[in-house]
KOLVO-770863 format. One line per 2 residues: their letters; for each residue x, y, z of C-alpha. Coordinates in steps of 0.2 Angstrom, whole numbers, plus 5000, padded with zeros to 4 digits. Layout:
residues N
a = X/Y/Z  ...
//
This chain:
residues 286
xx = 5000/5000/5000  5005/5018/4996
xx = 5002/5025/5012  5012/5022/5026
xx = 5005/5020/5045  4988/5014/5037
xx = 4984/4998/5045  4976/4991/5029
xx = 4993/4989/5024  4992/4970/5030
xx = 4978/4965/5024  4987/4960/5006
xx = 4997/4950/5018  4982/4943/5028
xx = 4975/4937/5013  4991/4927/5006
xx = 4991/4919/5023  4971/4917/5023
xx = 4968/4896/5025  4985/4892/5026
xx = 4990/4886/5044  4998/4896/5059
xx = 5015/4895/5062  5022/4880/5069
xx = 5028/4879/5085  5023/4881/5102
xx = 5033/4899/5105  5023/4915/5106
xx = 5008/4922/5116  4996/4913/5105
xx = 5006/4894/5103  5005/4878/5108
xx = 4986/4874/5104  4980/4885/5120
xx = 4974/4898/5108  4957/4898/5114
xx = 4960/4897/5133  4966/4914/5136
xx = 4953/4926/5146  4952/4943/5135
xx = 4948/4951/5150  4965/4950/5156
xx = 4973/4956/5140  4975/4973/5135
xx = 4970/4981/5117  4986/4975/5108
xx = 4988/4957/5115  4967/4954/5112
xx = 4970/4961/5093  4985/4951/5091
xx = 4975/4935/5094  4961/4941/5082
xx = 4976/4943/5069  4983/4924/5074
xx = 4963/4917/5072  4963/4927/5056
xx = 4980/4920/5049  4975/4903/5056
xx = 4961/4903/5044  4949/4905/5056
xx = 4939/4922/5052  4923/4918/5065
xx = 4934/4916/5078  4945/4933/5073
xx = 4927/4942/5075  4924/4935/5090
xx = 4941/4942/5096  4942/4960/5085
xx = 4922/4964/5093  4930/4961/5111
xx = 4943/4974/5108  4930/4985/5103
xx = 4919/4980/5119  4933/4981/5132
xx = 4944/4998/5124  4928/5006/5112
xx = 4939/5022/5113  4955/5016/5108
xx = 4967/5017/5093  4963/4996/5094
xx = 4944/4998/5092  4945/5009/5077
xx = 4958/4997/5070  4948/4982/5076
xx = 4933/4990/5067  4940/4989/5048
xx = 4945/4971/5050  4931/4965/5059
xx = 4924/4971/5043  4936/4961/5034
xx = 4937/4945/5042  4916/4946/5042
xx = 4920/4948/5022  4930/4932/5021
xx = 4919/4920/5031  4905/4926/5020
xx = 4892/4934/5031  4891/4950/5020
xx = 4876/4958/5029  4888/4959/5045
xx = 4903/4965/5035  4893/4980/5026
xx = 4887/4985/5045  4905/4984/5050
xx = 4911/4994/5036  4896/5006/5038
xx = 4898/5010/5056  4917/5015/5051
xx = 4913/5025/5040  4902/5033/5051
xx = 4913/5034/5067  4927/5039/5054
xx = 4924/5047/5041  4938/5058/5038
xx = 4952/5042/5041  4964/5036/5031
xx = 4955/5019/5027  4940/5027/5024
xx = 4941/5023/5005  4944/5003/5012
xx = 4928/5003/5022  4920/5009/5008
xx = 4926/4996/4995  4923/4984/5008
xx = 4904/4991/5008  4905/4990/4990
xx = 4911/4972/4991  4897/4965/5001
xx = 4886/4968/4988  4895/4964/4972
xx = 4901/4946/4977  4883/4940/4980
xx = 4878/4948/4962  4878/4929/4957
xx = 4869/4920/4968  4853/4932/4968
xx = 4845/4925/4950  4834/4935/4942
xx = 4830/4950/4958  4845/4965/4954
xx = 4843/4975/4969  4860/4968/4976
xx = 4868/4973/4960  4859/4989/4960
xx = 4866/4995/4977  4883/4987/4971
xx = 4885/4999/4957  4878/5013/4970
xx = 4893/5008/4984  4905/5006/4971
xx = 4902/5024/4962  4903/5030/4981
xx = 4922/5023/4979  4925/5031/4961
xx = 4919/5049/4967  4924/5048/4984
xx = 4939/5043/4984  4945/5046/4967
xx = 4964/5044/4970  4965/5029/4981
xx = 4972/5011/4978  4954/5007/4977
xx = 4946/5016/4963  4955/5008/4947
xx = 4946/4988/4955  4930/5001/4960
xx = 4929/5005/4941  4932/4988/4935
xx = 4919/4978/4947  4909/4993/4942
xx = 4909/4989/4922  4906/4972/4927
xx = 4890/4974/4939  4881/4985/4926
xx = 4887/4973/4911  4880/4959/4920
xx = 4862/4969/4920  4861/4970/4905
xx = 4864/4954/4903  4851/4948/4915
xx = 4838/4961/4904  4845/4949/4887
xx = 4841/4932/4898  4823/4938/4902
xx = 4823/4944/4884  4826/4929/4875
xx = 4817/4918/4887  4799/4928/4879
xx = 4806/4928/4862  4806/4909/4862
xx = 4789/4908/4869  4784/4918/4857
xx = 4782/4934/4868  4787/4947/4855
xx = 4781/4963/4864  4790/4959/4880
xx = 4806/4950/4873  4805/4971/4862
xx = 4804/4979/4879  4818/4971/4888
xx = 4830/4971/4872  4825/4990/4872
xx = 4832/4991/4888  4849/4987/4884
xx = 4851/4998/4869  4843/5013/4876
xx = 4851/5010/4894  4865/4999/4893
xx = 4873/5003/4877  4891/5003/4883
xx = 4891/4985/4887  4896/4970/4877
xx = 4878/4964/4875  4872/4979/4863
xx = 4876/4968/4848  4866/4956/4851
xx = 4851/4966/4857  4848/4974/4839
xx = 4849/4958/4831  4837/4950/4844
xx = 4826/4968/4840  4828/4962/4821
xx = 4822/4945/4825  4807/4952/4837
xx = 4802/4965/4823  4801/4951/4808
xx = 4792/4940/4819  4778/4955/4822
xx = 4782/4961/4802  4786/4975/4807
xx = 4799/4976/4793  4801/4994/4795
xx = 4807/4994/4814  4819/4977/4810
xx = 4828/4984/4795  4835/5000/4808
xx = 4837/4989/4822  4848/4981/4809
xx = 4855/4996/4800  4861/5001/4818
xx = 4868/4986/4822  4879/4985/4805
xx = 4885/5004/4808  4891/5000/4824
xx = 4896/4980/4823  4894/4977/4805
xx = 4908/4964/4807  4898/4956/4821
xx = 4890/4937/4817  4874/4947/4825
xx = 4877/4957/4808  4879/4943/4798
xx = 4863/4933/4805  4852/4950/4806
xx = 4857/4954/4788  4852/4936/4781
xx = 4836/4936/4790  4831/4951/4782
xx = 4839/4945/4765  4827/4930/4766
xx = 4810/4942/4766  4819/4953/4753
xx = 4823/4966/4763  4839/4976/4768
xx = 4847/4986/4783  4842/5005/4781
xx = 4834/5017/4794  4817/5019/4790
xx = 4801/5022/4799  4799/5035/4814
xx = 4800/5023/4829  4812/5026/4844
xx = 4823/5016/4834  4827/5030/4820
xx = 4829/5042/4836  4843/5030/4843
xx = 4849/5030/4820  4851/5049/4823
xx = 4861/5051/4838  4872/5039/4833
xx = 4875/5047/4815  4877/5064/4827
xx = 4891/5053/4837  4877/5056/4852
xx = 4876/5037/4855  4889/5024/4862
//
């Protein structure tokens, strides 16, 4: 890490040691397989944080809670609590209980906003949303406050070691909307459900034109269009697509659909999809 004194600074080297074993041995405060016998309330701030770190390290991140929340109960004033804080926040992030992690993170930003691992608290926010964007099917609120925590890092904190992943897991949390907006999409176009299977495809042009998935929209537009005849709305669904990815095999395959009815790619009719043609001659689109 760049900044030196930040505690954060170990947290690269907690996460190369994280799952690996402790040190061997049975030197130190925390060896010889008595780590869990020692009464906290007989420890100071340090020695209690140490023992968090050794759980942590250990590969045990519940029991490195345990230990970072007892420096906060014991010392909740201290230079230990507001270290203890942050990596609560971490080691709740690594044992997967992200609801707990985001409150961590939250109440650090709260108690410290101003501090030097302000940014982390914030990515670690950021975090807890986007690494359950997967598991949550078809309901994109998660990846909705995911894009909302991580533009908080972008703007926020705009020259920490953070923002360059924030922009990254960013593009990645809004390409993955659109690409649930293509799954509902060509679920109704296969069932037949043009209107719908238009609206969602719509979506992605209008909304998510930036993301790798635009392609494949217009020639799904093409194919919706036909299906309905209207020809006039499919041929600039297609004449888009070809000015933008005419070397796309969405081009290929919208240009021979409409070859097969006798028709070609041109921008016709008065439809939203000729306002989309105009901005994009304009260079007002993508």
């Amino acid at each position: 890490m760049s900044r030196s004194g930040s505690y954060v600074s170990k947290i690269a080297v907690i996460v190369c040691l994280f799952g690996l074993s402790a040190c061997g041995g049975g030197g130190g405060l925390f060896g010889g397989g008595a780590t869990r016998d020692v009464s906290v309330e007989n420890l100071g701030p340090e020695q209690i944080y140490q023992k968090a770190e050794f759980e942590l390290e250990g590969g045990d991140p519940e029991e490195a809670v345990r230990f970072f929340n007892e420096v906060e109960r014991l010392y909740p004033y201290s230079e230990w609590a507001k270290r203890a804080l942050i990596m609560s926040a971490f080691a709740y992030h690594a044992d997967q209980k992200y609801e707990e992690s985001r409150a961590a993170a939250q109440r650090y930003l709260d108690f410290y906003p101003a501090d030097e691992d302000a940014a982390y608290a914030q990515y670690l926010l950021a975090l807890s949303y986007y690494d359950q964007i997967d598991q949550v099917g078809r309901d994109q609120g998660l990846t909705f406050q995911a894009l909302q925590a991580l533009r908080a890092v972008i703007e926020r904190y705009p020259d920490s070691e953070y923002a360059n992943s924030s922009i990254l897991k960013f593009d990645l949390a809004f390409d993955h909307l659109a690409g649930k907006e293509m799954e509902i999409g060509r679920y109704y176009l296969k069932r037949g459900h043009y209107t719908a299977a238009i609206n969602r495809f719509r979506v992605v042009v209008e909304e998510f034109q930036t993301t790798t998935h635009t392609a494949e929209a217009l020639h799904r537009l093409t194919e919706s269009y036909l299906s309905l005849g209207l020809t006039d709305e499919a041929q600039t669904a297609a004449a888009i697509l070809g000015y933008n990815y005419q070397s796309s095999e969405f081009y290929q395959d919208s240009f021979n659909l409409l070859k097969g009815r006798g028709l070609a790619p041109d921008a016709r009719g008065t439809g939203w999809l000729r306002d989309v043609y105009r901005q994009m001659i304009r260079g007002q689109w993508l």
